[in-house]
DSSP file (Angstrom, degrees, kcal/mol; ACC not computed):
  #  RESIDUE AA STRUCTURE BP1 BP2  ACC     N-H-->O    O-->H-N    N-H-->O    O-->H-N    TCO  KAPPA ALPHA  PHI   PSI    X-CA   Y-CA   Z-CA
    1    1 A X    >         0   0    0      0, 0.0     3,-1.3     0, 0.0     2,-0.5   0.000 360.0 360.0 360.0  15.7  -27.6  -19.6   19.3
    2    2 A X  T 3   +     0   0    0      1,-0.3     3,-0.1     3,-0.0     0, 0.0  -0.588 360.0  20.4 -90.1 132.2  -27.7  -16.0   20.2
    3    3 A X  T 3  S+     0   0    0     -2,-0.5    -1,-0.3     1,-0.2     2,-0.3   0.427  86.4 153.9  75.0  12.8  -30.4  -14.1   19.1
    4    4 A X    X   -     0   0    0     -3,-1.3     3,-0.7     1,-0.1     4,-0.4  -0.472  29.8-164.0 -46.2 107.5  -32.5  -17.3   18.7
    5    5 A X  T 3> S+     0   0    0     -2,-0.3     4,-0.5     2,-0.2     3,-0.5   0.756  81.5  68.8 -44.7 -49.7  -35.9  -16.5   19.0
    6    6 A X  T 34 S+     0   0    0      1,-0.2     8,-0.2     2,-0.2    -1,-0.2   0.428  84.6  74.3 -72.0   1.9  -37.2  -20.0   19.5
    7    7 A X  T <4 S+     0   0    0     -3,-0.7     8,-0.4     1,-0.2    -1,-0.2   0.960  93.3  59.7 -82.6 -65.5  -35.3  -20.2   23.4
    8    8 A X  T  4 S+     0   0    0     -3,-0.5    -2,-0.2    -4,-0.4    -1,-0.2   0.651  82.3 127.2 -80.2  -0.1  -38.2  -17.7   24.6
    9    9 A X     <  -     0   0    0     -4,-0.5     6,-0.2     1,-0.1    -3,-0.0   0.032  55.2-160.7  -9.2 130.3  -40.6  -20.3   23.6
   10   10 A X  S    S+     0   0    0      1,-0.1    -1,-0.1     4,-0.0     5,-0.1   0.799  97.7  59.8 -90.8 -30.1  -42.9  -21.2   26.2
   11   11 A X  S    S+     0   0    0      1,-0.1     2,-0.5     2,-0.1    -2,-0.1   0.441 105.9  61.2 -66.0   2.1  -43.4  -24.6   23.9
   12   12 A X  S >  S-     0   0    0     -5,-0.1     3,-0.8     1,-0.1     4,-0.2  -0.834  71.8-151.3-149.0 126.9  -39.5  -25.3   24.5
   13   13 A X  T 3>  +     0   0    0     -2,-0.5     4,-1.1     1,-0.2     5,-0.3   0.121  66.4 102.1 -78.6  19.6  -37.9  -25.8   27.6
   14   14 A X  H 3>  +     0   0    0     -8,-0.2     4,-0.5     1,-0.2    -1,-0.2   0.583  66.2  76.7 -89.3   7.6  -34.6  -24.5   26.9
   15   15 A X  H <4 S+     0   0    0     -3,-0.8     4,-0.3    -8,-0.4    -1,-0.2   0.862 102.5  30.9 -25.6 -83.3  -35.2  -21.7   28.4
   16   16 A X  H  4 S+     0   0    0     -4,-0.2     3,-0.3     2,-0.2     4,-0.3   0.760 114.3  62.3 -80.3 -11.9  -35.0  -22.8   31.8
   17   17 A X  H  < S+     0   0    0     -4,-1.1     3,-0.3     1,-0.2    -1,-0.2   0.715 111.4  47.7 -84.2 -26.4  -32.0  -25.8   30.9
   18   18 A X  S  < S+     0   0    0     -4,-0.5    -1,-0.2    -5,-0.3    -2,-0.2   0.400 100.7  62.9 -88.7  21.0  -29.9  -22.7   29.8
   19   19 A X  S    S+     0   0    0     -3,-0.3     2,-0.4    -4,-0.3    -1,-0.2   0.411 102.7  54.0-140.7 -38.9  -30.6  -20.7   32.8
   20   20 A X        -     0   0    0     -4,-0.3     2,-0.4    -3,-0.3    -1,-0.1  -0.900  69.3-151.7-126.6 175.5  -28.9  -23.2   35.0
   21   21 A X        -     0   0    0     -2,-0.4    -3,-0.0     2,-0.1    -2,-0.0  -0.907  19.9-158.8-143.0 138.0  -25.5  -24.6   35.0
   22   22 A X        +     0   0    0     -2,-0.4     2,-0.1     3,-0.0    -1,-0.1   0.507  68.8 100.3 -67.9 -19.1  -23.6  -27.8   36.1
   23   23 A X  S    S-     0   0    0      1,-0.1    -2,-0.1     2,-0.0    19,-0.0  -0.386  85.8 -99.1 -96.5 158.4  -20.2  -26.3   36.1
   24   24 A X     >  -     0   0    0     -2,-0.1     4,-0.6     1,-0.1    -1,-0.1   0.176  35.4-106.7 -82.2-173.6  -19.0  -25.3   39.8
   25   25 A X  H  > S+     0   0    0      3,-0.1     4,-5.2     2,-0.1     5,-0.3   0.501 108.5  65.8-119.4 -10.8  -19.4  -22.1   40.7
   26   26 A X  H  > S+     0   0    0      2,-0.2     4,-2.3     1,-0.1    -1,-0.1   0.971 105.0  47.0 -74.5 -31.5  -15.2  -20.9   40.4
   27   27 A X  H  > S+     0   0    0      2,-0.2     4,-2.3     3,-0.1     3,-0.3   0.997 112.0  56.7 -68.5 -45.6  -14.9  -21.5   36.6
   28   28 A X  H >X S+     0   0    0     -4,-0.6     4,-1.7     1,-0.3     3,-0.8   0.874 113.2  36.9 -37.6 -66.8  -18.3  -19.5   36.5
   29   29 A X  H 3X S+     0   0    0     -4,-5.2     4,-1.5     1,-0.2    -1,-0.3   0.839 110.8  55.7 -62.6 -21.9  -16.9  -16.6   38.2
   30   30 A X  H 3< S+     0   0    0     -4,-2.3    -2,-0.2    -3,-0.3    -1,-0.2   0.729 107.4  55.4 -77.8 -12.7  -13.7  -16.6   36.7
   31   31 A X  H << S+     0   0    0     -4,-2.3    -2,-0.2    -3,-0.8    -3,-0.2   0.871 106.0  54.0 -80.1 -39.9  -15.5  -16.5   33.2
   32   32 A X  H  < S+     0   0    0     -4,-1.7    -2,-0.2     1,-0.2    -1,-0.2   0.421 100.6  48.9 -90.9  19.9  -17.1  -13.8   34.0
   33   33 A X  S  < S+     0   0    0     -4,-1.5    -1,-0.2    -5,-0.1    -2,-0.1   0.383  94.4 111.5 -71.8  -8.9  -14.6  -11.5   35.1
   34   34 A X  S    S-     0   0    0     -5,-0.3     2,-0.1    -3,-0.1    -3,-0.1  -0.322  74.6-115.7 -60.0 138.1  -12.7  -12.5   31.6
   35   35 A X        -     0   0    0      1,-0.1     3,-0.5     4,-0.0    -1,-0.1  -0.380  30.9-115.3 -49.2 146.3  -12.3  -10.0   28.7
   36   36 A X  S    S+     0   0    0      1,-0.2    -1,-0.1    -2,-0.1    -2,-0.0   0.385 117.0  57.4 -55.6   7.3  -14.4  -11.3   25.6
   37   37 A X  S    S+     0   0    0      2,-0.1    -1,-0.2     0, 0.0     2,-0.1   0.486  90.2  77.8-131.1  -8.1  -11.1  -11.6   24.0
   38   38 A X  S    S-     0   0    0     -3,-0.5     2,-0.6     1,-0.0    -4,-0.0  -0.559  85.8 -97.5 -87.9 165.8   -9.2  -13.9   26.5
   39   39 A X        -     0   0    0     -2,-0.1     2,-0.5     1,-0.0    -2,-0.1  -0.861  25.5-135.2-117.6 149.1   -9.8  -17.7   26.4
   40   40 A X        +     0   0    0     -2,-0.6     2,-0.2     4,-0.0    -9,-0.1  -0.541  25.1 173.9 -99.3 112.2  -11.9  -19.5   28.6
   41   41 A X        -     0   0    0     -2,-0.5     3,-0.1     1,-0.2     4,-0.0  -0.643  29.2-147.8-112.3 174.9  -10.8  -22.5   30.0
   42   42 A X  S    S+     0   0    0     -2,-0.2     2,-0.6     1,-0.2    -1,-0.2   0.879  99.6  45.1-102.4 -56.9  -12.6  -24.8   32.8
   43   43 A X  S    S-     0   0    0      2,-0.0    -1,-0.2   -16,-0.0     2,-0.0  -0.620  94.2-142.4 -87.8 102.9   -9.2  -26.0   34.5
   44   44 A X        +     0   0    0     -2,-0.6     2,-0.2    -3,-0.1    -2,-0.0  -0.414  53.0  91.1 -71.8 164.6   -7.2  -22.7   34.7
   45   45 A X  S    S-     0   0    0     -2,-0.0     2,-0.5     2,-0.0    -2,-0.0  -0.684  80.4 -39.1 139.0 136.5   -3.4  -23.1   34.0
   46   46 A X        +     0   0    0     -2,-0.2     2,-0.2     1,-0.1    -2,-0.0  -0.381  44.1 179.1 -55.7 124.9   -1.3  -23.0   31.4
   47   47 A X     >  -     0   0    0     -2,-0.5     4,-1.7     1,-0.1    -1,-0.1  -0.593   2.8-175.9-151.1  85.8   -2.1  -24.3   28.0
   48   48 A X  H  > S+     0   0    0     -2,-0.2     4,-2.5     2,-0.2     5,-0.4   0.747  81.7  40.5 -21.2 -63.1    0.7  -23.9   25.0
   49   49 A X  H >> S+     0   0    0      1,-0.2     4,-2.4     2,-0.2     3,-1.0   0.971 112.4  49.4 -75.7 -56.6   -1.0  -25.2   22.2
   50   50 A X  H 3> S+     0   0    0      2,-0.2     4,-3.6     1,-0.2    -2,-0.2   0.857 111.5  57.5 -23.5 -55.5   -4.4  -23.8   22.6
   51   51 A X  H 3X S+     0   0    0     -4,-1.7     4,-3.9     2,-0.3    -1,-0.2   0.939 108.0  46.0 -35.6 -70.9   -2.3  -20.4   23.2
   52   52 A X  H <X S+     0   0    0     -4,-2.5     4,-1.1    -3,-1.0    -1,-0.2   0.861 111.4  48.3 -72.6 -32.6   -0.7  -20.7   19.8
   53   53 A X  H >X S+     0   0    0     -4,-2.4     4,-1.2    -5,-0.4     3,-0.9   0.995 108.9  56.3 -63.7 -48.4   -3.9  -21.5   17.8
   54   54 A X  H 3< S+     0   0    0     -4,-3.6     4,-0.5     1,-0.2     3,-0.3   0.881 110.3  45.5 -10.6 -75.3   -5.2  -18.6   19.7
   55   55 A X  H 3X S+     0   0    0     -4,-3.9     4,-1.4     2,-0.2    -1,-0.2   0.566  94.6  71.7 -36.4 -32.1   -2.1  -16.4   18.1
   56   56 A X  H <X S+     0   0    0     -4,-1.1     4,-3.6    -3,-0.9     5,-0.5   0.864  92.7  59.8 -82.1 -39.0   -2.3  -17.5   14.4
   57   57 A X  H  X S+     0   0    0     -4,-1.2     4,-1.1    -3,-0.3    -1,-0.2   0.958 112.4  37.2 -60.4 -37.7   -5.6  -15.4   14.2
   58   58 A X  H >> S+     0   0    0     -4,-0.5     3,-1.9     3,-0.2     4,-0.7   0.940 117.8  57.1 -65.8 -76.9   -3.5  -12.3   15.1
   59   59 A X  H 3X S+     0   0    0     -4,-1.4     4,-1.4     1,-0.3    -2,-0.2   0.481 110.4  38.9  25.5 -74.4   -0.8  -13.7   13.0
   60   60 A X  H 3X S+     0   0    0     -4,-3.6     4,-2.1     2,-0.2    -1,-0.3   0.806 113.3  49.7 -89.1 -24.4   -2.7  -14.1   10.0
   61   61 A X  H <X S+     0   0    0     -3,-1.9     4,-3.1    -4,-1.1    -2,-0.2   0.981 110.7  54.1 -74.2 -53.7   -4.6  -11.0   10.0
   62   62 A X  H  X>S+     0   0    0     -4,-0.7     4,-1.7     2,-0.2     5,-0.5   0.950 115.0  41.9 -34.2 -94.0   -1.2   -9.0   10.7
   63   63 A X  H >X5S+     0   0    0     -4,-1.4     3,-3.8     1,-0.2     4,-1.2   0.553 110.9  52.6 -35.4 -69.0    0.3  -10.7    7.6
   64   64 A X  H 3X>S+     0   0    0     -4,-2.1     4,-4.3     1,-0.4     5,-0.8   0.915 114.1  49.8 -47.0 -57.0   -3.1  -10.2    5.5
   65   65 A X  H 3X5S+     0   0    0     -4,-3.1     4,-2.0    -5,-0.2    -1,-0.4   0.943 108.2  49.2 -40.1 -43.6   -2.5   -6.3    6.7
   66   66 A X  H <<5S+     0   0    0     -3,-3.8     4,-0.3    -4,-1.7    -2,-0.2   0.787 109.2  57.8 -98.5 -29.7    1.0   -6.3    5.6
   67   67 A X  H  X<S+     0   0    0     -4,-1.2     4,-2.5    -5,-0.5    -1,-0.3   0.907 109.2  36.6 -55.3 -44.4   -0.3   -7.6    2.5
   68   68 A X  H  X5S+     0   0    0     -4,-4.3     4,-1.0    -5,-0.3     5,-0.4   0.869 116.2  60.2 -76.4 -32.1   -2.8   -5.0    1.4
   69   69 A X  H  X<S+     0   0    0     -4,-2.0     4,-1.7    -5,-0.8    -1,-0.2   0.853 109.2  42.1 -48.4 -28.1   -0.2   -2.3    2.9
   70   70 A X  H  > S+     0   0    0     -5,-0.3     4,-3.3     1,-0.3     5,-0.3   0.947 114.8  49.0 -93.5 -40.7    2.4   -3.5    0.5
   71   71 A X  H  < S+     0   0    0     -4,-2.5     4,-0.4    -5,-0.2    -1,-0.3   0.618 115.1  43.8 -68.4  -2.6    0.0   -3.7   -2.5
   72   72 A X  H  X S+     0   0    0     -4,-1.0     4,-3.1     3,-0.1    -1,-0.2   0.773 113.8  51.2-103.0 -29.5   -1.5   -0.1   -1.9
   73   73 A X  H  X S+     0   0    0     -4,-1.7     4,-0.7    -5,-0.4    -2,-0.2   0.866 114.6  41.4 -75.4 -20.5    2.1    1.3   -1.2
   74   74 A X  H  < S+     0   0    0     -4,-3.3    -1,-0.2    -5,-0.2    -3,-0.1   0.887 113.3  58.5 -78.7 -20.7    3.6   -0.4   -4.8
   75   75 A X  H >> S+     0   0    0     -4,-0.4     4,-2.9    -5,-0.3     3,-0.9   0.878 114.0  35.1 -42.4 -63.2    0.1    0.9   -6.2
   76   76 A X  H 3< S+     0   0    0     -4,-3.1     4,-0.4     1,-0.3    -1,-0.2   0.547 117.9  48.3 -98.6   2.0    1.2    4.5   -5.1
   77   77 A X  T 3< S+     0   0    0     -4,-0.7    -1,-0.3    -5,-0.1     4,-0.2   0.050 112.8  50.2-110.3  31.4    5.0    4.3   -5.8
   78   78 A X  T X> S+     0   0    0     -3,-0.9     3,-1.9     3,-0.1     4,-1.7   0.713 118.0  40.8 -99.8 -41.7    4.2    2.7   -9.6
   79   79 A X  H 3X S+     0   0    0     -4,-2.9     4,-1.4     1,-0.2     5,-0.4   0.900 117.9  50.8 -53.4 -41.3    1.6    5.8  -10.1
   80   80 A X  H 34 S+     0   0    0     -4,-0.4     4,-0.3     2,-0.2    -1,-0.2   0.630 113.1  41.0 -40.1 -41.4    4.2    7.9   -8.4
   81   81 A X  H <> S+     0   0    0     -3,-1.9     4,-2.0    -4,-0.2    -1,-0.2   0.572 107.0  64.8 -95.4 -25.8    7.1    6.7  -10.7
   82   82 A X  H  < S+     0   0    0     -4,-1.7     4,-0.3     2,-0.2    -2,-0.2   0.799 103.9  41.6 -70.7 -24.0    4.8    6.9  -13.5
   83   83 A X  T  X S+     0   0    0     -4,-1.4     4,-1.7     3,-0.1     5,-0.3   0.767 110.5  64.2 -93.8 -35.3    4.4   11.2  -13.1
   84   84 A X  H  > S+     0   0    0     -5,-0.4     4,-1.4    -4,-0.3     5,-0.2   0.953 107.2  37.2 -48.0 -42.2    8.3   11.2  -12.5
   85   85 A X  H >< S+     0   0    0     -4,-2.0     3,-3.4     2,-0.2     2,-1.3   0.550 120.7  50.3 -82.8-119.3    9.1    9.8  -16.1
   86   86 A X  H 3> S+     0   0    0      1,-0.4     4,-2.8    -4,-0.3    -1,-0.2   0.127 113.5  38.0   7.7 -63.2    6.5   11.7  -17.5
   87   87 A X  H 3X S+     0   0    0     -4,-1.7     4,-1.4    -2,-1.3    -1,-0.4   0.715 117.4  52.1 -81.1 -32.5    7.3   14.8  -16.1
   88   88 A X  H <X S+     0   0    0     -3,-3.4     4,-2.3    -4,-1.4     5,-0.4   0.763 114.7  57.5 -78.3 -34.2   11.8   13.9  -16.6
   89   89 A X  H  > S+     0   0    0     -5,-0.2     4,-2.7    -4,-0.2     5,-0.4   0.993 108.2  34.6 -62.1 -55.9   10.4   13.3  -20.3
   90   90 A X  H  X S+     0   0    0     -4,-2.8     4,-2.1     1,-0.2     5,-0.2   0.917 119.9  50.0 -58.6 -38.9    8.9   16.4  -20.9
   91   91 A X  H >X S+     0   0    0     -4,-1.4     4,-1.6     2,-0.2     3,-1.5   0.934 114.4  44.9 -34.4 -76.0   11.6   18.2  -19.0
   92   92 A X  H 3X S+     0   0    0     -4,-2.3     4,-3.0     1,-0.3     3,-0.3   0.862 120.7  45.6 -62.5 -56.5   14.8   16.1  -21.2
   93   93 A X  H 3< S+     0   0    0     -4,-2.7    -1,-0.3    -5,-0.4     4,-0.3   0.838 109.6  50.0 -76.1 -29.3   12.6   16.9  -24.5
   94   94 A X  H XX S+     0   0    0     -4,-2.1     4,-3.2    -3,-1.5     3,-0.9   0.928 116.4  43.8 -45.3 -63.4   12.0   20.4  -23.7
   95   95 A X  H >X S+     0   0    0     -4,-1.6     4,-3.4    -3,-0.3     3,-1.1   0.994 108.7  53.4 -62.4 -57.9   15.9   20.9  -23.0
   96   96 A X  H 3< S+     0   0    0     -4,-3.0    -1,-0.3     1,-0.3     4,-0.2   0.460 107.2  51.5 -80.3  13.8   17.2   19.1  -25.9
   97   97 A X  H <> S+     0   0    0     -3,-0.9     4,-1.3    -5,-0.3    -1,-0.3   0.524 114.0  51.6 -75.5 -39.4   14.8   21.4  -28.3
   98   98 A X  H <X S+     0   0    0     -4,-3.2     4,-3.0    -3,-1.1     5,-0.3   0.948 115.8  35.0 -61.5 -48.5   16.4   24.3  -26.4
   99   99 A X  H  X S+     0   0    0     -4,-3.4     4,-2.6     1,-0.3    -1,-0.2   0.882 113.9  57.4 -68.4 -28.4   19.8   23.3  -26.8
  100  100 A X  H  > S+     0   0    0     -5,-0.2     4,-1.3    -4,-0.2    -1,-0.3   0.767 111.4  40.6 -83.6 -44.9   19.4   22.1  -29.9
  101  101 A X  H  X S+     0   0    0     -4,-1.3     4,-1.6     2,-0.2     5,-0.3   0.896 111.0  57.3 -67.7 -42.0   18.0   25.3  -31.3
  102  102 A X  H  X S+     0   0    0     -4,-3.0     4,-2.6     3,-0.2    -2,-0.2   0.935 105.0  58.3 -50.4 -50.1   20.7   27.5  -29.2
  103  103 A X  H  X S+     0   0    0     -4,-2.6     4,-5.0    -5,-0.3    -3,-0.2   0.887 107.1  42.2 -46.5 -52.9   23.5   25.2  -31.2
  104  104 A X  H  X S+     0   0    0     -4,-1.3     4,-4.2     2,-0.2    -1,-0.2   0.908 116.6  47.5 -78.3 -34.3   22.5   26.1  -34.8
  105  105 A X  H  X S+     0   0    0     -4,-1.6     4,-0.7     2,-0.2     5,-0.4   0.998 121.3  38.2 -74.7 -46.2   22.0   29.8  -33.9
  106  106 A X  H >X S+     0   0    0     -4,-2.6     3,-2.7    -5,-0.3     4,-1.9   0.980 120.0  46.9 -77.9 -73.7   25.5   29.8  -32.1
  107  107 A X  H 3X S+     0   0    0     -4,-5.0     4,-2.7     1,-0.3     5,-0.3   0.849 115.1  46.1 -56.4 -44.6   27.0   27.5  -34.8
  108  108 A X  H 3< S+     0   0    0     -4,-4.2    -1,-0.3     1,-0.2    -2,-0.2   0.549 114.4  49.5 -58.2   6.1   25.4   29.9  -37.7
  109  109 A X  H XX S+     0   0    0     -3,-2.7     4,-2.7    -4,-0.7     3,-2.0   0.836 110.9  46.1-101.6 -66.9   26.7   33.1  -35.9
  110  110 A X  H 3< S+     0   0    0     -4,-1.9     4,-0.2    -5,-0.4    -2,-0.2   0.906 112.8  53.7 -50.6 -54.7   30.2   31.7  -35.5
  111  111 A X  T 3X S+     0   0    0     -4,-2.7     4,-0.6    -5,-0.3    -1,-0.3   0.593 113.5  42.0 -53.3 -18.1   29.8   30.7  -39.4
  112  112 A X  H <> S+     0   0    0     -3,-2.0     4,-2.7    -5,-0.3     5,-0.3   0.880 116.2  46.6 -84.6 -63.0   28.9   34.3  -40.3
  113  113 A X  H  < S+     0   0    0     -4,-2.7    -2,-0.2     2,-0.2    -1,-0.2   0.239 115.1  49.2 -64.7  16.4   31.7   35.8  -37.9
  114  114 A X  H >> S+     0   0    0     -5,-0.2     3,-2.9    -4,-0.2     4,-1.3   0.731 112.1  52.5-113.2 -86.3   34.4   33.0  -39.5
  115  115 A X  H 3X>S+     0   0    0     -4,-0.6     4,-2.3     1,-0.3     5,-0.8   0.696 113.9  41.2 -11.1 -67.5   33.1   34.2  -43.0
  116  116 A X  H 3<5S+     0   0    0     -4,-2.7    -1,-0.3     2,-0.3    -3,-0.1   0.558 105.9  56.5 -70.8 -21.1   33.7   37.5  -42.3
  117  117 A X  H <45S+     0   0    0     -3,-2.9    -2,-0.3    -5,-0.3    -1,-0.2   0.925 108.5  53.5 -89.1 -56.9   36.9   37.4  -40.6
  118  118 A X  H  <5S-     0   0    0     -4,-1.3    -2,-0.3     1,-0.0    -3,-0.2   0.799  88.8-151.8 -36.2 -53.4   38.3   35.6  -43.8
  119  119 A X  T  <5 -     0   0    0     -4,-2.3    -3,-0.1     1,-0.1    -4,-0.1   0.978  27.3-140.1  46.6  58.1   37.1   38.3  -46.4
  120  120 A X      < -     0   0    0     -5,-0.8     2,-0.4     1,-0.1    -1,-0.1  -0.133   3.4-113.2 -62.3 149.0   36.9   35.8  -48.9
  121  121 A X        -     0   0    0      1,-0.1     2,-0.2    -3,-0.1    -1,-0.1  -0.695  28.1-124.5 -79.5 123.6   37.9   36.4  -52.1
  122  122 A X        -     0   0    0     -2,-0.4     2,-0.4     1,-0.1    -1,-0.1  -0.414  20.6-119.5-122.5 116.2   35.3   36.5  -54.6
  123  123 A X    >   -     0   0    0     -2,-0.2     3,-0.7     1,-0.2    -1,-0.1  -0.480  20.8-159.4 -45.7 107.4   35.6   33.9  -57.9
  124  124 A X  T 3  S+     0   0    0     -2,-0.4    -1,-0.2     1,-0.2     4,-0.1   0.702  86.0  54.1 -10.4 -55.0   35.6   36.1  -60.7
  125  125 A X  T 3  S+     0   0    0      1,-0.1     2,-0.5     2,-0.1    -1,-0.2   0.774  94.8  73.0 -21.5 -59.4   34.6   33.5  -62.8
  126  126 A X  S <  S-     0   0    0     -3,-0.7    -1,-0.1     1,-0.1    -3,-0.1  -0.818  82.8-126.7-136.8  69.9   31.9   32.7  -61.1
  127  127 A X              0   0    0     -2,-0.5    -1,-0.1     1,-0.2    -2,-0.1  -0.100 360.0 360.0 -50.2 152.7   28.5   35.2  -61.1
  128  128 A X              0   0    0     -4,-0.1    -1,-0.2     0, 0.0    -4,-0.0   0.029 360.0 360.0 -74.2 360.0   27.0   36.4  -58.5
């Protein structure tokens, strides 16, 4: 009921029924020295279950974090993994056009210097 307008009514008396209290006057003070974030109990004391329903809201909001944490970090190592291949493809295809070009010029060289080392004899036969 907070921020209810219809409490400063002068036509509704709940005004003045919220204004005074039944409850003794020790729970009263001891609620209002409380954080907003503790819970407020009438009979102070331990109370286990309340305590653990209390917990399951941090609980579940920690896991719901850990959820969006895990999905943004597989998010950013799949983009991640995705410019690594990219980037080891172009490398690997790059290299193996180099080498692959280096090979035929070293194998035709050697084939020249072979050729030549041999001083083959030329078919007679056989025009030029």
């Amino acid at each position: 009921m907070n921020g209810s307008v219809f409490i400063a009514s002068n036509e509704w008396p709940l005004l003045d029924k919220m204004s005074h209290t039944n409850f003794p006057p020790e729970p009263i003070a001891r609620l209002n020295k409380m954080p907003d974030t503790d819970i407020a109990w009438f009979n102070a004391g331990r109370h286990p279950a309340q305590g653990i329903i209390a917990n399951s809201s941090s609980t579940e909001q920690a896991i719901a974090g850990g959820a969006i944490h895990t999905t943004s970090s597989l998010s950013k190592a799949g983009s991640s993994t995705d410019v690594a291949i990219s980037v080891a493809q172009d490398g690997t295809g790059n290299a193996l056009q180099k080498s692959y070009r280096h090979t035929k010029h070293t194998l035709g060289t050697s084939a020249r210097h072979v050729g030549k080392a041999l001083h083959p004899q030329q078919n007679p036969e056989k025009p030029q």
